[in-house]
MARKOL-43205 format. One record per atom (N, C-alpha, C): residue number from 0; z negated, x negated, y negated. Coordinates in steps of 0.001 Angstrom, whole numbers, m for minus. Example, Ala and Ser with C-alpha at 12.3 -4.5 7.8 and 13.67 -1.06 7.14 Angstrom:
R    k       c3       c1       c2
R    0    m7800   m13190     5690
R    0    m7800   m12300     4500
R    0    m7800   m13200     3300
R    1    m7080   m12850     2250
R    1    m7140   m13670     1060
R    1    m7870   m12900      m30
REM end
This chain:
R    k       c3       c1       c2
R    0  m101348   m71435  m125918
R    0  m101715   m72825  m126092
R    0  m102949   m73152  m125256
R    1  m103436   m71897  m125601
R    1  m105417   m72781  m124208
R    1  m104725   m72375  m123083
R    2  m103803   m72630  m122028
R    2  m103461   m72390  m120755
R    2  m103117   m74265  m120663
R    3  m101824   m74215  m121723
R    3  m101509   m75792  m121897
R    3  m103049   m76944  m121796
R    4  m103755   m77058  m122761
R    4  m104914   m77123  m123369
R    4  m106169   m77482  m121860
R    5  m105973   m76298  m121145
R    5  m106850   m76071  m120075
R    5  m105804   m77330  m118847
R    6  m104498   m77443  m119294
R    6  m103803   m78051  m117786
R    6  m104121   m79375  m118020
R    7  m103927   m79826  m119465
R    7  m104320   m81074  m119855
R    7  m105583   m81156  m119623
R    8  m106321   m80990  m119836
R    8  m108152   m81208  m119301
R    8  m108072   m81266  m117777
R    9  m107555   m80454  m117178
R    9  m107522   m80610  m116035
R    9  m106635   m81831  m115059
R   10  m105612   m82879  m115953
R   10  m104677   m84090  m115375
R   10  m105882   m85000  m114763
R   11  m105676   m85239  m113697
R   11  m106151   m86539  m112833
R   11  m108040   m86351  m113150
R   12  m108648   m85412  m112997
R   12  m109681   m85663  m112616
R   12  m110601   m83928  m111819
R   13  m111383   m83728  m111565
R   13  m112296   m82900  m110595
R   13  m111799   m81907  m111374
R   14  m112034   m80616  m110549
R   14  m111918   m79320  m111801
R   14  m113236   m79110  m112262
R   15  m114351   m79502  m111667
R   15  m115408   m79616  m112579
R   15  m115502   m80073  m113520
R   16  m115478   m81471  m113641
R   16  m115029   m82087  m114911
R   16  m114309   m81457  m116010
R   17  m112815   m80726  m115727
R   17  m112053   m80289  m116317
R   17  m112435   m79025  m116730
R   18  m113274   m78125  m116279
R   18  m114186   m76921  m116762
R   18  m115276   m77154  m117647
R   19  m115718   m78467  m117325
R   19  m116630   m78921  m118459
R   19  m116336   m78678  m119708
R   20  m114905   m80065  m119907
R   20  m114285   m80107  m120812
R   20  m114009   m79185  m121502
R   21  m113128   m78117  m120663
R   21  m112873   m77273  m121759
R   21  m113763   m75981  m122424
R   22  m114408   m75671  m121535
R   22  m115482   m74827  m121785
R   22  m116461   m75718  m123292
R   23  m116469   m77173  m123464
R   23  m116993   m78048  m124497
R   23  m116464   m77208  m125326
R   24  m114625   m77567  m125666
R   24  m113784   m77636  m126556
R   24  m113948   m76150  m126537
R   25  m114209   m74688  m126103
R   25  m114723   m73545  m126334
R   25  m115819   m73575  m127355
R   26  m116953   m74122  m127059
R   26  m118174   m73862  m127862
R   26  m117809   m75018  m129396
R   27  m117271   m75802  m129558
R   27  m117326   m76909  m130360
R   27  m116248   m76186  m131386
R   28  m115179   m75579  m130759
R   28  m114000   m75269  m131631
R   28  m113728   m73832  m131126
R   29  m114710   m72786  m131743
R   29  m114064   m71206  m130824
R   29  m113177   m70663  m131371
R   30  m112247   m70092  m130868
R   30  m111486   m69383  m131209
R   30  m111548   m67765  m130980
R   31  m110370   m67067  m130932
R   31  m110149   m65713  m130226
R   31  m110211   m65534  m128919
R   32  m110676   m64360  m128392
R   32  m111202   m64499  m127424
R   32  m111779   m65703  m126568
R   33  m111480   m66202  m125201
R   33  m111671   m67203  m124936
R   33  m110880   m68576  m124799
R   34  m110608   m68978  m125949
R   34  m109849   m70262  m125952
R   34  m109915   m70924  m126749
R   35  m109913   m71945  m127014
R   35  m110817   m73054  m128365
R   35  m109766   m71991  m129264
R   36  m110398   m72602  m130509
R   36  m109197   m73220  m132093
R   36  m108192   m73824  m131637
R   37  m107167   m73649  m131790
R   37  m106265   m74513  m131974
R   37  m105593   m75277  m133364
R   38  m105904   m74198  m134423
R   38  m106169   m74647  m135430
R   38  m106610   m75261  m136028
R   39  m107967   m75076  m135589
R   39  m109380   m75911  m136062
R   39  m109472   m77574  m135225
R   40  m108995   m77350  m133937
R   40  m108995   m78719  m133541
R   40  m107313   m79591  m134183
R   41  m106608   m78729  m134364
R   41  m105394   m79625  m134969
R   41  m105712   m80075  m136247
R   42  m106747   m79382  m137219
R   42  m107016   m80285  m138243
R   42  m107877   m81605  m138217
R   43  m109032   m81623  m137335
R   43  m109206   m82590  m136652
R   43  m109013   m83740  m136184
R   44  m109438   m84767  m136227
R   44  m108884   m85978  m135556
R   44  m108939   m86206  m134062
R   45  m108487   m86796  m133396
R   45  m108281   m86564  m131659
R   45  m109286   m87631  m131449
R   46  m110345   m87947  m132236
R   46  m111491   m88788  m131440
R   46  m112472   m87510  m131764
R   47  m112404   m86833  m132656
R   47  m113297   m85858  m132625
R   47  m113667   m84602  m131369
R   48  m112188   m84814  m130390
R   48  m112450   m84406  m129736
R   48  m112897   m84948  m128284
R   49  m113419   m86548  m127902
R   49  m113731   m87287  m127315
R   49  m115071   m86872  m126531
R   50  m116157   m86366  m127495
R   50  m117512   m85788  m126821
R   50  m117439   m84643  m125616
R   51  m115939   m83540  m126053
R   51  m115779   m82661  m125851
R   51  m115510   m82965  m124378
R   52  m114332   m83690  m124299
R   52  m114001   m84178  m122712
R   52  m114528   m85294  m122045
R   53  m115336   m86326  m122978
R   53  m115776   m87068  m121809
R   53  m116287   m87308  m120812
R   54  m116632   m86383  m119908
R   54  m117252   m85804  m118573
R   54  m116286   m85807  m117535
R   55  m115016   m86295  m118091
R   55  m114137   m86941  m117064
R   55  m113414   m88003  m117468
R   56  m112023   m88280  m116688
R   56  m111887   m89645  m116900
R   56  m110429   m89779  m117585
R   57  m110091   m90935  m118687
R   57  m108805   m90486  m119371
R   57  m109196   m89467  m120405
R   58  m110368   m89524  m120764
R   58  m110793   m88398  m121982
R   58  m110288   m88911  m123544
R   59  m109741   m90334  m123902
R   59  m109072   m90431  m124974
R   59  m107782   m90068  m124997
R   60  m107005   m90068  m124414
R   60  m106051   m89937  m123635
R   60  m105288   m88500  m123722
R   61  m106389   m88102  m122876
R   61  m106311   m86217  m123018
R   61  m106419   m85692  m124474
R   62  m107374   m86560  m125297
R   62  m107424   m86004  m126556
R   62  m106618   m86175  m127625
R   63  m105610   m87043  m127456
R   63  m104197   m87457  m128512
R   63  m103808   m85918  m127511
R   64  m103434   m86347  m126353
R   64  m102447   m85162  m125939
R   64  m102794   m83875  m126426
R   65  m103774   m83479  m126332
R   65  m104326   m81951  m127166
R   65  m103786   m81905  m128327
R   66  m104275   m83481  m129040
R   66  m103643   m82810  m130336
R   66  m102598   m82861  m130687
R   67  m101731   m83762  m130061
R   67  m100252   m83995  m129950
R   67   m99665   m82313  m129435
R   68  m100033   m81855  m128884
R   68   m99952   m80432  m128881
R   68   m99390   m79413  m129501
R   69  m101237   m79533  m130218
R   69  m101064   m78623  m131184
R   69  m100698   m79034  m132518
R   70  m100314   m80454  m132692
R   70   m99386   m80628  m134065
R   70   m98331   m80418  m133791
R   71   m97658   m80365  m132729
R   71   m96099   m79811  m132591
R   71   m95881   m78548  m132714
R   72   m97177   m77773  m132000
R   72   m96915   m76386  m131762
R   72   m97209   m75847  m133219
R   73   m98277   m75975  m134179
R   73   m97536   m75764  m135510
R   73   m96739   m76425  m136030
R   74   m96232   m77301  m136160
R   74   m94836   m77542  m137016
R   74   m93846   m76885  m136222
R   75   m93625   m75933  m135416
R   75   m92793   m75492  m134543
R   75   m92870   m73846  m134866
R   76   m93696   m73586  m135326
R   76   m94727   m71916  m134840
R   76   m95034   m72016  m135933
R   77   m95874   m72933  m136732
R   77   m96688   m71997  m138339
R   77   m97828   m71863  m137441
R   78   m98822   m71149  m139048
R   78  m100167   m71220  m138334
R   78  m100746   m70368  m137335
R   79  m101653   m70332  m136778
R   79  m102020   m70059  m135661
R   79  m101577   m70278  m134778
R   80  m101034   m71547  m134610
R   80  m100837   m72536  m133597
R   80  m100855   m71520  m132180
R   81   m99700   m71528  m131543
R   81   m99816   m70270  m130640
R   81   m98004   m70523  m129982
R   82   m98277   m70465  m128993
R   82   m96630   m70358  m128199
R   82   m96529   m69159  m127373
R   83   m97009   m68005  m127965
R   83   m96562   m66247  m127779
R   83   m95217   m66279  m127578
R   84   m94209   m66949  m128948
R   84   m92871   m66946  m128548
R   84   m92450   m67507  m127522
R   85   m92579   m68519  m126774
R   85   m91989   m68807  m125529
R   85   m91973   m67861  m124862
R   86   m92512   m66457  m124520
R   86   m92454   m65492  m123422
R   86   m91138   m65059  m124010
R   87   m90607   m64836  m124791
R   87   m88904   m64618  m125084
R   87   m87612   m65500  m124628
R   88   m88130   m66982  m124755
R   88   m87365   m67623  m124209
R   88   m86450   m67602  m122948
R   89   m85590   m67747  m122850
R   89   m85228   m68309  m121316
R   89   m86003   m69242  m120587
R   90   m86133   m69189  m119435
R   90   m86571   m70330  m118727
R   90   m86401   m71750  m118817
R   91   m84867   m72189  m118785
R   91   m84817   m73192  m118865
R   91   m85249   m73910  m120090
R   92   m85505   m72522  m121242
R   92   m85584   m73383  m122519
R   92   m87073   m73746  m123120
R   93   m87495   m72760  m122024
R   93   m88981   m73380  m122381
R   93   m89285   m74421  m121442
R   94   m88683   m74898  m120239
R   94   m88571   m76032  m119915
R   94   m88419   m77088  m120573
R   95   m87780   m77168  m121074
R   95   m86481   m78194  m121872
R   95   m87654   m78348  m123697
R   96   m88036   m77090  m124098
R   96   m89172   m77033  m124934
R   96   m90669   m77990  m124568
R   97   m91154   m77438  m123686
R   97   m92468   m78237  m123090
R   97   m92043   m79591  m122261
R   98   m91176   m79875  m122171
R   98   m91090   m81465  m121561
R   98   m90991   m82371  m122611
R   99   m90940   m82234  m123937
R   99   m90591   m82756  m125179
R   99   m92316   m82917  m125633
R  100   m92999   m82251  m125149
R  100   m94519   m82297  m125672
R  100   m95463   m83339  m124892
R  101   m95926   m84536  m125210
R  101   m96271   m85722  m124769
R  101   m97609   m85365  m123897
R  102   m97300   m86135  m122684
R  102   m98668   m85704  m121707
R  102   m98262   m84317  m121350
R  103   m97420   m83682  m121274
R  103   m98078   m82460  m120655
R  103   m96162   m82612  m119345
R  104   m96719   m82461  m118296
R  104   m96015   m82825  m116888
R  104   m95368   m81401  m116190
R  105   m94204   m82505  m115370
R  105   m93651   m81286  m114892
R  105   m94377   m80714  m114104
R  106   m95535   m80830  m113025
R  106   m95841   m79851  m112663
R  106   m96482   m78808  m113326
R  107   m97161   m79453  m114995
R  107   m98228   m78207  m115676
R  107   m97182   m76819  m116089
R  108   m95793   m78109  m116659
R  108   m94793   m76699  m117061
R  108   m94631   m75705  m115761
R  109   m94615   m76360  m114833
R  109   m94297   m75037  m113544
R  109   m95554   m74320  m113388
R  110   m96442   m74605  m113758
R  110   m98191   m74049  m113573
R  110   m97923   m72674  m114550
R  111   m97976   m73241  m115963
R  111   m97961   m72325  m117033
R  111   m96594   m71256  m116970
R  112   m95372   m71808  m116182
R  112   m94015   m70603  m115875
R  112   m94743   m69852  m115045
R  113   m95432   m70437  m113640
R  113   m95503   m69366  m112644
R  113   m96797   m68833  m113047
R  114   m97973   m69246  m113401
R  114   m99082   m68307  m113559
R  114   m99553   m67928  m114576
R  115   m99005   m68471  m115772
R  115   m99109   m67852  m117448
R  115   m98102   m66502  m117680
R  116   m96819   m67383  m117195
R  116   m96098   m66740  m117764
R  116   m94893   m65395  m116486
R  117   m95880   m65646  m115430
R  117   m95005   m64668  m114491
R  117   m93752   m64794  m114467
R  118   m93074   m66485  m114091
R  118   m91727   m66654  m113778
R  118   m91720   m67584  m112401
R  119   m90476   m67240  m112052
R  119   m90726   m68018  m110740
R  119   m90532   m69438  m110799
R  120   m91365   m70047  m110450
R  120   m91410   m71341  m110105
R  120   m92214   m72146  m108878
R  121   m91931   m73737  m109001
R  121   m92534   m74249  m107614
R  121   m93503   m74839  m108055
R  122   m94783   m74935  m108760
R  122   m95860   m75729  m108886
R  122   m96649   m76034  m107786
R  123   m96299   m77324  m107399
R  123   m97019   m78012  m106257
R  123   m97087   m79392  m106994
R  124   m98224   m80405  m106560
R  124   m98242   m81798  m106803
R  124   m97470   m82583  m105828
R  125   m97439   m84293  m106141
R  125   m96173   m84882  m105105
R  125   m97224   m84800  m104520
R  126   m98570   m84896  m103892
R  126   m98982   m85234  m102521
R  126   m98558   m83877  m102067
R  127   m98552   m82639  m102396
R  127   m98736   m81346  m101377
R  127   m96722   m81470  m101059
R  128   m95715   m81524  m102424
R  128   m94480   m81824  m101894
R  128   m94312   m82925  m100560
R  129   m94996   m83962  m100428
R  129   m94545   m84759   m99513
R  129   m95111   m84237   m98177
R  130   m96495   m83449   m98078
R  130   m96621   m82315   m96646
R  130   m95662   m81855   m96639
R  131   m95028   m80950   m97420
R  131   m94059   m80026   m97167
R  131   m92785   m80626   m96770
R  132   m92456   m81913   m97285
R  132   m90980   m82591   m96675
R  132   m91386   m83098   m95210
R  133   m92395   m83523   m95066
R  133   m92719   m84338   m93807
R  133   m92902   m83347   m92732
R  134   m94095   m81627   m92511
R  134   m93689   m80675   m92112
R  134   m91927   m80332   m91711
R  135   m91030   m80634   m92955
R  135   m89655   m79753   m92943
R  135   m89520   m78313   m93246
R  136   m90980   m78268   m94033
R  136   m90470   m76637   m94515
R  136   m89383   m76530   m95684
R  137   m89119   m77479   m96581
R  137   m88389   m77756   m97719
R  137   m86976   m77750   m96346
R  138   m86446   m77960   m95850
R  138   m85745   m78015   m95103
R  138   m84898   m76425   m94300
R  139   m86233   m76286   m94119
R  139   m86056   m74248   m93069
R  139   m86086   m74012   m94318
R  140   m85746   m73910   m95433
R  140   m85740   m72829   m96727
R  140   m84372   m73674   m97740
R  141   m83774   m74559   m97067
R  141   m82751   m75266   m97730
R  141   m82438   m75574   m98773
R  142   m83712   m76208   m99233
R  142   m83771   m77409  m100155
R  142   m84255   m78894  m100107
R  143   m83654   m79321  m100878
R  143   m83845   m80739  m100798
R  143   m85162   m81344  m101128
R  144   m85292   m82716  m100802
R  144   m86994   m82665  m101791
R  144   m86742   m83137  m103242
R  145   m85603   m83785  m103548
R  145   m85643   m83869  m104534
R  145   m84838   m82529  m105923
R  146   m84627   m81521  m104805
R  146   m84498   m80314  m105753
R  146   m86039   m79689  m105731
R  147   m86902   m79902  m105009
R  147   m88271   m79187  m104861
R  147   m89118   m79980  m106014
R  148   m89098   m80875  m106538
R  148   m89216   m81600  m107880
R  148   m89061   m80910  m108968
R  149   m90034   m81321  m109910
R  149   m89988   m80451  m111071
R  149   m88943   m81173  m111830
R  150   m88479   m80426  m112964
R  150   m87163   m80907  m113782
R  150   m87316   m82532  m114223
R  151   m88500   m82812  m114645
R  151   m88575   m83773  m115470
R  151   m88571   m84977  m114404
R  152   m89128   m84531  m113170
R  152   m89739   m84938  m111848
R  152   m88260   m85660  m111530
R  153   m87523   m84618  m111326
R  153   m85814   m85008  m110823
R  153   m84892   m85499  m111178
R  154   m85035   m85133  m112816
R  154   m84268   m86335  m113610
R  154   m84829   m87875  m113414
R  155   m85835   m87732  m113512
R  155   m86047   m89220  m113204
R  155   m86046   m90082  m111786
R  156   m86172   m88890  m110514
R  156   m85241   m89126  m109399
R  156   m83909   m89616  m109502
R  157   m83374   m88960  m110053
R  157   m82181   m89366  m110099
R  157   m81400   m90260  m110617
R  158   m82188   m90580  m112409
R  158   m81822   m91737  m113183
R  158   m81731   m93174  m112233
R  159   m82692   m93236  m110537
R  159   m82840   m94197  m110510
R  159   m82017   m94316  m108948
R  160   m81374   m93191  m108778
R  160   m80283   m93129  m107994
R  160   m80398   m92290  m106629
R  161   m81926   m91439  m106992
R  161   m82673   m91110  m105137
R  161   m82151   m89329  m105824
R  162   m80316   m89066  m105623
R  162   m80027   m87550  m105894
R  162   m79125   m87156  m104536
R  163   m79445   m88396  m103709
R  163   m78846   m88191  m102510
R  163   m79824   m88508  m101480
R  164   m80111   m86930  m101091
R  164   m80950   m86633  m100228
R  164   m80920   m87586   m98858
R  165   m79681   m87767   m98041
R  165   m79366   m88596   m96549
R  165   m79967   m90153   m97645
R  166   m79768   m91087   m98355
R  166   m80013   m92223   m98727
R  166   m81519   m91952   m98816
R  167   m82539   m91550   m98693
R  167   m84139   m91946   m98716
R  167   m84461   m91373   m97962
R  168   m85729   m91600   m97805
R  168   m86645   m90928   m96338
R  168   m88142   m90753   m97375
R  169   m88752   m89767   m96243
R  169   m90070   m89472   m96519
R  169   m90024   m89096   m98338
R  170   m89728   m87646   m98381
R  170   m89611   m87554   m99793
R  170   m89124   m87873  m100744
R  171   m87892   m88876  m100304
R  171   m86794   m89781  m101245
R  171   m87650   m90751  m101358
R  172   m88754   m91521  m101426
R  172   m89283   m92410  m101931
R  172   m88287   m93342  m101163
R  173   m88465   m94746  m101185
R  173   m87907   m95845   m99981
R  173   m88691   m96678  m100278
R  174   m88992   m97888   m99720
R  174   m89227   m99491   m99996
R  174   m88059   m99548  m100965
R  175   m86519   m99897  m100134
R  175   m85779  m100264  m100709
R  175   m85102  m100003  m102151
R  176   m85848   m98737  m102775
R  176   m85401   m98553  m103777
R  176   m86500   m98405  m104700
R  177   m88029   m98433  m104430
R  177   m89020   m98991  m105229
R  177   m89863  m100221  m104613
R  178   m89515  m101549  m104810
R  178   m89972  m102550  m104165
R  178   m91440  m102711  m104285
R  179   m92242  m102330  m105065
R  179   m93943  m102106  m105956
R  179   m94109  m101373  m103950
R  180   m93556  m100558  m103641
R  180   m94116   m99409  m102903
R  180   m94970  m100259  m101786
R  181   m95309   m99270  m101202
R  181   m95971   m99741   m99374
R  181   m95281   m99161   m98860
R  182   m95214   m99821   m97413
R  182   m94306   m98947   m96658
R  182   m95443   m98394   m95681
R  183   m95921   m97620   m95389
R  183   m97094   m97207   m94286
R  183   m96033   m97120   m92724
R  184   m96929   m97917   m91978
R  184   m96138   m97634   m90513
R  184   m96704   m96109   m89891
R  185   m97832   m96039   m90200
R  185   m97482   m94366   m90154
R  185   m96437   m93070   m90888
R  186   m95467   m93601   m91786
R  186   m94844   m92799   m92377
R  186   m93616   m93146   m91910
R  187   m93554   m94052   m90939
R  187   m92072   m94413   m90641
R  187   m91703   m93199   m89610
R  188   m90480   m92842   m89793
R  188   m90333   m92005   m88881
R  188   m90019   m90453   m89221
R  189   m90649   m90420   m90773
R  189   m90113   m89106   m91082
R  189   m88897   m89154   m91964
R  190   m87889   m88780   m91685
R  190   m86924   m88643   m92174
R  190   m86483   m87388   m92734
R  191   m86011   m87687   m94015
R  191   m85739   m86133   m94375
R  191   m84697   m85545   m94029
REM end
């Protein structure tokens, strides 16, 4: 759970910040070895944990998600709030498990497969995926960009019709199929 815990502190702001934070939620709520309570902060209210992270930005935010967390992960697990059992799982099912847990993203699940849990996966963010489509290394290794997408990432590619790689450019994004977008005249031109 403090790997999860640590990815959430770490969404959309400095890793300083996000070392702050959690190193806070260390001293405020200790646990075993080094990783808060999870216990102790799930009994807790999620403004209580507000002091802990506010040294970055989205710190209420982050703090439902913590505890949204760890109230699932015990009513799921029992006490000592702890997801040990997922290392038994299959892959896909701890996929399919952690995408159900609010705030926490497909790239953190590929973070926590490939470097928690020693499985293979692709944890990259969309800015470093869209180097890699625009390069064409996703290409010399024959995949698509929207298979280089994390699960949750691709379903929702796809719900909105971008599962055909030749129909978008530059990373599947288009104008034509998100009108909100920009089109940069520097990005014209890469085609996937």
């Amino acid at each position: 759970v403090g790997t999860l815990v640590g990815l959430i502190c770490a969404q959309t702001c400095r890793n300083s910040w996000s070392s702050i934070g959690y190193a806070n939620l260390q001293a405020v709520f200790p646990g075993e070895g080094m990783e808060p309570s999870g216990d102790v902060i799930r009994r807790r209210r999620p403004e209580d944990l507000g002091p802990c992270l506010c040294h970055g930005p989205y710190y209420h935010r982050k703090a439902e998600r913590i505890h949204a967390l760890l109230r699932k992960t015990f009513a799921d697990f029992g006490e000592g709030t702890s997801l040990e059992a997922l290392h038994e799982w299959p892959t896909e099912k701890v996929r399919a498990y952690l995408d159900e847990v609010p705030g926490v993203s497909g790239k953190s699940i590929a973070c926590l497969l490939l470097y928690r849990m020693g499985r293979a996966d692709f944890a990259v963010g969309a800015n470093v995926l869209r180097l890699m489509t625009r390069l064409g290394w996703l290409k010399r290794i024959g995949i698509s960009a929207t298979e280089a997408l994390s699960t949750p990432d691709r379903r929702a590619a796809q719900a909105v019709g971008l599962h055909d790689a030749s129909r978008f450019t530059w990373l599947g994004w288009s104008a034509s199929y998100h009108p909100g977008m920009v089109d940069l005249p520097s990005m014209r031109g890469y085609v996937y």
